[in-house]
C-alpha atoms as one frame of an Amber mdcrd trajectory, in Angstrom:
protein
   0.000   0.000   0.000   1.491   3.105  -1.201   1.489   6.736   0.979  -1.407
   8.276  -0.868  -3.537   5.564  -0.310  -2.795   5.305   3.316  -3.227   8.862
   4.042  -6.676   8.596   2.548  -8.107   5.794   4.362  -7.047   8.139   7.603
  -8.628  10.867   6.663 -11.486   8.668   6.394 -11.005   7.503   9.751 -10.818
  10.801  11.110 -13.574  12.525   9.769 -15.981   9.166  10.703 -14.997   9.440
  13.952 -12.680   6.038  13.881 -10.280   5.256  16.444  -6.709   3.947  16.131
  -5.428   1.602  18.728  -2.400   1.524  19.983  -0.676  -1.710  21.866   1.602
  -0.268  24.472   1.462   3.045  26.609   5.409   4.571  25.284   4.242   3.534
  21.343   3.126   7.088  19.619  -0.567   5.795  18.031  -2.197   7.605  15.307
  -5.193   8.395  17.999  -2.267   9.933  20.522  -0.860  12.049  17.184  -4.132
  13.809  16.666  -5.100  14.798  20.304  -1.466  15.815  20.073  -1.477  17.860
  17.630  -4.964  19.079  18.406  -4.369  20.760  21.992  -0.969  22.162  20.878
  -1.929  23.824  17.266  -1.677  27.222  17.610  -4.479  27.864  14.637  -6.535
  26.257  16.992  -6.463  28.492  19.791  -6.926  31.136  17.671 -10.242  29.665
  16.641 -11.202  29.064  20.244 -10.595  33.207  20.960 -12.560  33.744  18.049
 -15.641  31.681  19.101 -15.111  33.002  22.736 -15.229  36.594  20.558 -18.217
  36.262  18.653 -20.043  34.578  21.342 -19.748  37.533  23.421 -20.454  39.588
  20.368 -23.717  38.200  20.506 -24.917  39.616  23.831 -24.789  43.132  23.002
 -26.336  42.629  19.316 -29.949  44.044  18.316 -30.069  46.089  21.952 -30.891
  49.708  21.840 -28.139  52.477  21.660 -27.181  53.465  24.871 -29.214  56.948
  26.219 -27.590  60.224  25.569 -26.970  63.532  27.642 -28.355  66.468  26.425
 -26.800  70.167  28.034 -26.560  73.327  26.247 -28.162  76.986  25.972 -30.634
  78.134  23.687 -31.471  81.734  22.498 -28.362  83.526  24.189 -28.587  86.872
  23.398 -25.376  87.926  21.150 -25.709  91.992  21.117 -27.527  95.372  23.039
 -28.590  95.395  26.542 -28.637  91.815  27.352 -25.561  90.407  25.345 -24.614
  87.476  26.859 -26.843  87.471  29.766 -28.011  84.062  30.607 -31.155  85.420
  32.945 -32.167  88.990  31.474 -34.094  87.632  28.116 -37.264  85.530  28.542
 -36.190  83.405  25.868 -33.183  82.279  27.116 -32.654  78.974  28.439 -30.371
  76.500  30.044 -31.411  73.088  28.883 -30.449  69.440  30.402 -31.740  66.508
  29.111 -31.628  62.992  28.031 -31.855  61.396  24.605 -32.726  58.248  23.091
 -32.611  56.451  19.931 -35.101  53.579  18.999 -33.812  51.911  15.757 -36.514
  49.416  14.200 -37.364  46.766  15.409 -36.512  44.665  11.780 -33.278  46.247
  12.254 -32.404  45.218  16.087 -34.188  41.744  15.518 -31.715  41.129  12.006
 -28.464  42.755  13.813 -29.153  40.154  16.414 -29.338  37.262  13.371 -26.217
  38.142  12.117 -24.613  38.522  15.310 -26.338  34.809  16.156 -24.648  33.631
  12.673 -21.165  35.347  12.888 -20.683  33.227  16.218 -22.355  29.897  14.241
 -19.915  30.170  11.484 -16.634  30.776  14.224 -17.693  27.651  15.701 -17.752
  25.961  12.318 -14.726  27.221  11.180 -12.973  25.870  14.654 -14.585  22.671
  13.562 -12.743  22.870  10.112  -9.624  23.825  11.489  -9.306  21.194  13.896
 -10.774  18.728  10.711  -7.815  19.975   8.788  -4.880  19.476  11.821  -6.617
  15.917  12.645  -6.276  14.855   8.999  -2.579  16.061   8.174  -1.328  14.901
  11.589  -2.519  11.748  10.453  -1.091  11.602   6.986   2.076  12.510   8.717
   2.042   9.794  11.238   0.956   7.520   8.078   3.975   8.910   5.736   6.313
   8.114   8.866   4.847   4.859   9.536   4.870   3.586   5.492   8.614   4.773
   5.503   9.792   2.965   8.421   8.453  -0.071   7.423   9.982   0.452   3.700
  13.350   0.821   5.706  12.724  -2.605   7.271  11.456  -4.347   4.412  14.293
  -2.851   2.130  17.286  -4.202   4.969  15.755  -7.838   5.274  16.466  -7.833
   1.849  20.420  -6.472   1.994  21.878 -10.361   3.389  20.415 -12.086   0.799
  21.848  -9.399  -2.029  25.302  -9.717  -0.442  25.631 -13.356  -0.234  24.336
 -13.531  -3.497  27.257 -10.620  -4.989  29.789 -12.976  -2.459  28.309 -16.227
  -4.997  28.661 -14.372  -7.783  32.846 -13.265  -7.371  33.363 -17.134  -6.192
  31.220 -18.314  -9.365  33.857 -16.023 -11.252  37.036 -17.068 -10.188  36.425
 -20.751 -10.475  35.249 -20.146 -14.024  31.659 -21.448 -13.345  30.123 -18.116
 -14.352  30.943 -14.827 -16.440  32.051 -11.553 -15.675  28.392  -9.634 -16.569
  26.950 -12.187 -13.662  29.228 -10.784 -10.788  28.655  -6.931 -12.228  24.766
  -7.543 -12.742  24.778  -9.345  -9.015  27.331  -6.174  -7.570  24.867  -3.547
  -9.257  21.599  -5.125  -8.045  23.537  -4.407  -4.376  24.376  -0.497  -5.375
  20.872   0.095  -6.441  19.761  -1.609  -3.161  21.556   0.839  -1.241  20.180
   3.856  -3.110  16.726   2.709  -2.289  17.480   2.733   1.432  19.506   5.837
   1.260  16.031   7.347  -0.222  13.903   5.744   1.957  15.776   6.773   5.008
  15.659  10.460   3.275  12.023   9.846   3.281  11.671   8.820   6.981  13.423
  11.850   7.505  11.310  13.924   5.932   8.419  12.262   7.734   9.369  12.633
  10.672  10.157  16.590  10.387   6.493  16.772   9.154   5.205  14.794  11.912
   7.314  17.024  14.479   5.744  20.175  13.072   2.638  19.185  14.403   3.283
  17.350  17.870   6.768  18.298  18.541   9.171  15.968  20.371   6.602  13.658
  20.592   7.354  12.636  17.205  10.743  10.682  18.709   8.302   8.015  20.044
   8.384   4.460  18.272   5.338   4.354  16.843   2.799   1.484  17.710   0.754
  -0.524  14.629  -1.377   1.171  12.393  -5.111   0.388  11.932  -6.590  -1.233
   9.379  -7.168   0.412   6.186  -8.905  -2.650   4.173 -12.452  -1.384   5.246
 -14.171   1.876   5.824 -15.755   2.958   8.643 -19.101   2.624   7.286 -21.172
   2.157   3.861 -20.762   4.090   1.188 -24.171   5.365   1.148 -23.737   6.444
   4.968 -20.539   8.494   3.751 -22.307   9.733   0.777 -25.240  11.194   2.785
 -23.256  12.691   5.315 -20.788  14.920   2.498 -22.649  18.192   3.815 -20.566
  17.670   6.899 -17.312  17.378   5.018 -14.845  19.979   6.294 -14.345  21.890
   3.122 -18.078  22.515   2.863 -18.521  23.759   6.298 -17.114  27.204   6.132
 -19.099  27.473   3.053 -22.302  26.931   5.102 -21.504  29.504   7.760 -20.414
  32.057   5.422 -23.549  31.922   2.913 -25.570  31.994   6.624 -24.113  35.070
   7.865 -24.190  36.540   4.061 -28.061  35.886   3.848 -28.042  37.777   7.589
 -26.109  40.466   6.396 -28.978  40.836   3.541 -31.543  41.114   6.397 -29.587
  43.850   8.113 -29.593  45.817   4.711 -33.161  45.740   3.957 -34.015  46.572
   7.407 -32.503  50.089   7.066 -35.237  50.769   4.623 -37.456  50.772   8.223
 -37.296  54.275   9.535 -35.711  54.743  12.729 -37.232  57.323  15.337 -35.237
  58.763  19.022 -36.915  60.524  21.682 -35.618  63.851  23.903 -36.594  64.956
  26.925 -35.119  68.679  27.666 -35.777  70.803  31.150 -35.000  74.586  30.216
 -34.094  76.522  33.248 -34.782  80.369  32.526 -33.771  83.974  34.460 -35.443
  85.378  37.692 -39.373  86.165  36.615 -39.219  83.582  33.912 -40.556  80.391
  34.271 -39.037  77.251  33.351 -39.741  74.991  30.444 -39.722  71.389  30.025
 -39.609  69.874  26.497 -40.281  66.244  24.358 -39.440  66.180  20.812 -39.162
  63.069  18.531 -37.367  62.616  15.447 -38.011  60.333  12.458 -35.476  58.928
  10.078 -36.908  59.334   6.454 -35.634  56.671   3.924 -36.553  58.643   0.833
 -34.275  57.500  -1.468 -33.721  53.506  -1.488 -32.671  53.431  -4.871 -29.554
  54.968  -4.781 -28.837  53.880  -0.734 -30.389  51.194   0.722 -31.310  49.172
  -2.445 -27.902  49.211  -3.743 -26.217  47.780  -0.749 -28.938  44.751  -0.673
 -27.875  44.311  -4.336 -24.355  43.719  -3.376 -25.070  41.283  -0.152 -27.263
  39.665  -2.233 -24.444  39.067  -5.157 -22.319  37.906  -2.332 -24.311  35.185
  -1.170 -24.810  33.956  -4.955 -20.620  34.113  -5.473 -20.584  32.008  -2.196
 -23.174  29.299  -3.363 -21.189  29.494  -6.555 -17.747  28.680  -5.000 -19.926
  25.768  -2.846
């Protein structure tokens, strides 16, 4: 069984869920190389923050804006008698007061969607990212494992070669045999050494592969590998379950949150109204005002602003289904 083939039936394995088994506690099995190489992967962690990050995210999404203060003056005289007098004219006033915004209630409830999605598609794309370590940890460990054994299998044949180069010079000088049968016998030898001198390069290279993901763990004899005659289930099982494959699940999460972001577009077609609440404090002989005013945005013009920007979430989502 060649590499390629081994490092498919593992991923396989991996993404069914199959275990490896290992047959002594200081052998390295393929099960130990993946939970390995899963809690030390950095890109891993960083997909943990970013789930911790969106999650959080979440909370705050679709809530109102937070209330603002209102102070100021109004109708200060500028010029004649009462320039700058804060209690001389009747109209002016010293106003404090509070303000608050009340964005739609489409756009809260799809800002809280797409919030809800963003933190969907981190977890997915943890879920990938661990898929994707699992898998070339795994081909690594396989790669290692196939070219150890090619180093063994290539030395149990060495004896035989040099006994048979050893025949070959005695065949020779007793005159039994020609000159081409000791050269043919002596070259067989040379090119046995070149395979092991490539094979060795090769469990070299292995093993630097296998020690980017796990570290020193990768000096560990490594214990049998599983079987990879037989899958871990039928093919129609596998076949139904390709929507969980890991290359389509970032796809998923990013079309969701694309269709959420369309959401969040249309819903600024909604107007959005705030509220203030003023008390106006005015001079000696004046009395004092208290006032409410509302304010109401007016989404006139959709075609060239909100309609526009729907257009190009809504070409994003197709692209993504596309590239699905």
């Amino acid at each position: 069984m060649n590499v390629l083939k081994c490092s498919a039936c593992v991923s396989w394995l991996l993404l069914m869920g199959t275990g490896a088994a290992g047959t002594a506690d200081h052998l390295l099995t393929l099960d130990d190389a993946v939970g390995i190489a899963i809690e030390a992967a950095p890109q891993l962690r960083a997909q943990r923050a970013a789930i911790d990050s969106a999650q959080a995210a979440v909370v705050s999404a679709g809530r109102l804006p937070d209330p603002a203060l209102v102070a100021g003056v109004e109708n200060l005289p500028s010029n004649g008698m009462e320039a700058w007098s804060f209690d001389r004219d009747f109209m002016t006033m010293r106003k404090i007061g509070v303000m608050q915004s009340f964005p739609s209630g489409r756009r809260r409830h799809s800002e809280k969607v797409s919030s809800q999605a963003r933190a969907a598609a981190a977890e997915l794309q943890a879920t990938q990212s661990q898929l994707e370590v699992s898998q070339s940890t795994a081909q690594a460990w396989v790669s290692l494992y196939v070219a150890k054994a090619s180093v063994v299998q290539l030395q149990a044949l060495k004896p035989a070669l040099t006994l048979q180069v050893e025949l070959a010079r005695a065949a020779v000088a007793s005159g039994g045999a020609q000159a081409s049968d000791s050269l043919s016998a002596q070259a067989e030898a040379v090119d046995l050494d070149d395979r092991l001198l490539e094979a060795n390069r090769e469990v070299a290279a292995a093993q630097a592969e296998l020690t980017r993901w796990i570290g020193s763990e990768a000096d560990q004899p490594l214990a049998p590998a599983p079987s990879f005659t037989e899958l871990p289930g039928s093919a129609a099982d596998l076949l139904s379950s390709l929507h969980h494959h890991a290359a389509l699940l970032a796809f998923d999460a990013r079309i969701a949150v694309a269709k959420s972001e369309i959401e969040v577009a249309r819903a600024a077609k909604r107007p959005d109204w705030s509220a203030e609440l003023d008390y106006a404090r005015r001079g000696p002989g004046f009395s004092d005002m208290v006032s409410l005013e509302f304010q109401v945005s007016l989404p006139l013009f959709p075609g060239t602003r909100q309609d526009p920007a729907i257009q190009a979430r809504t070409a994003a989502v197709r692209q993504l289904e596309a590239d699905r």
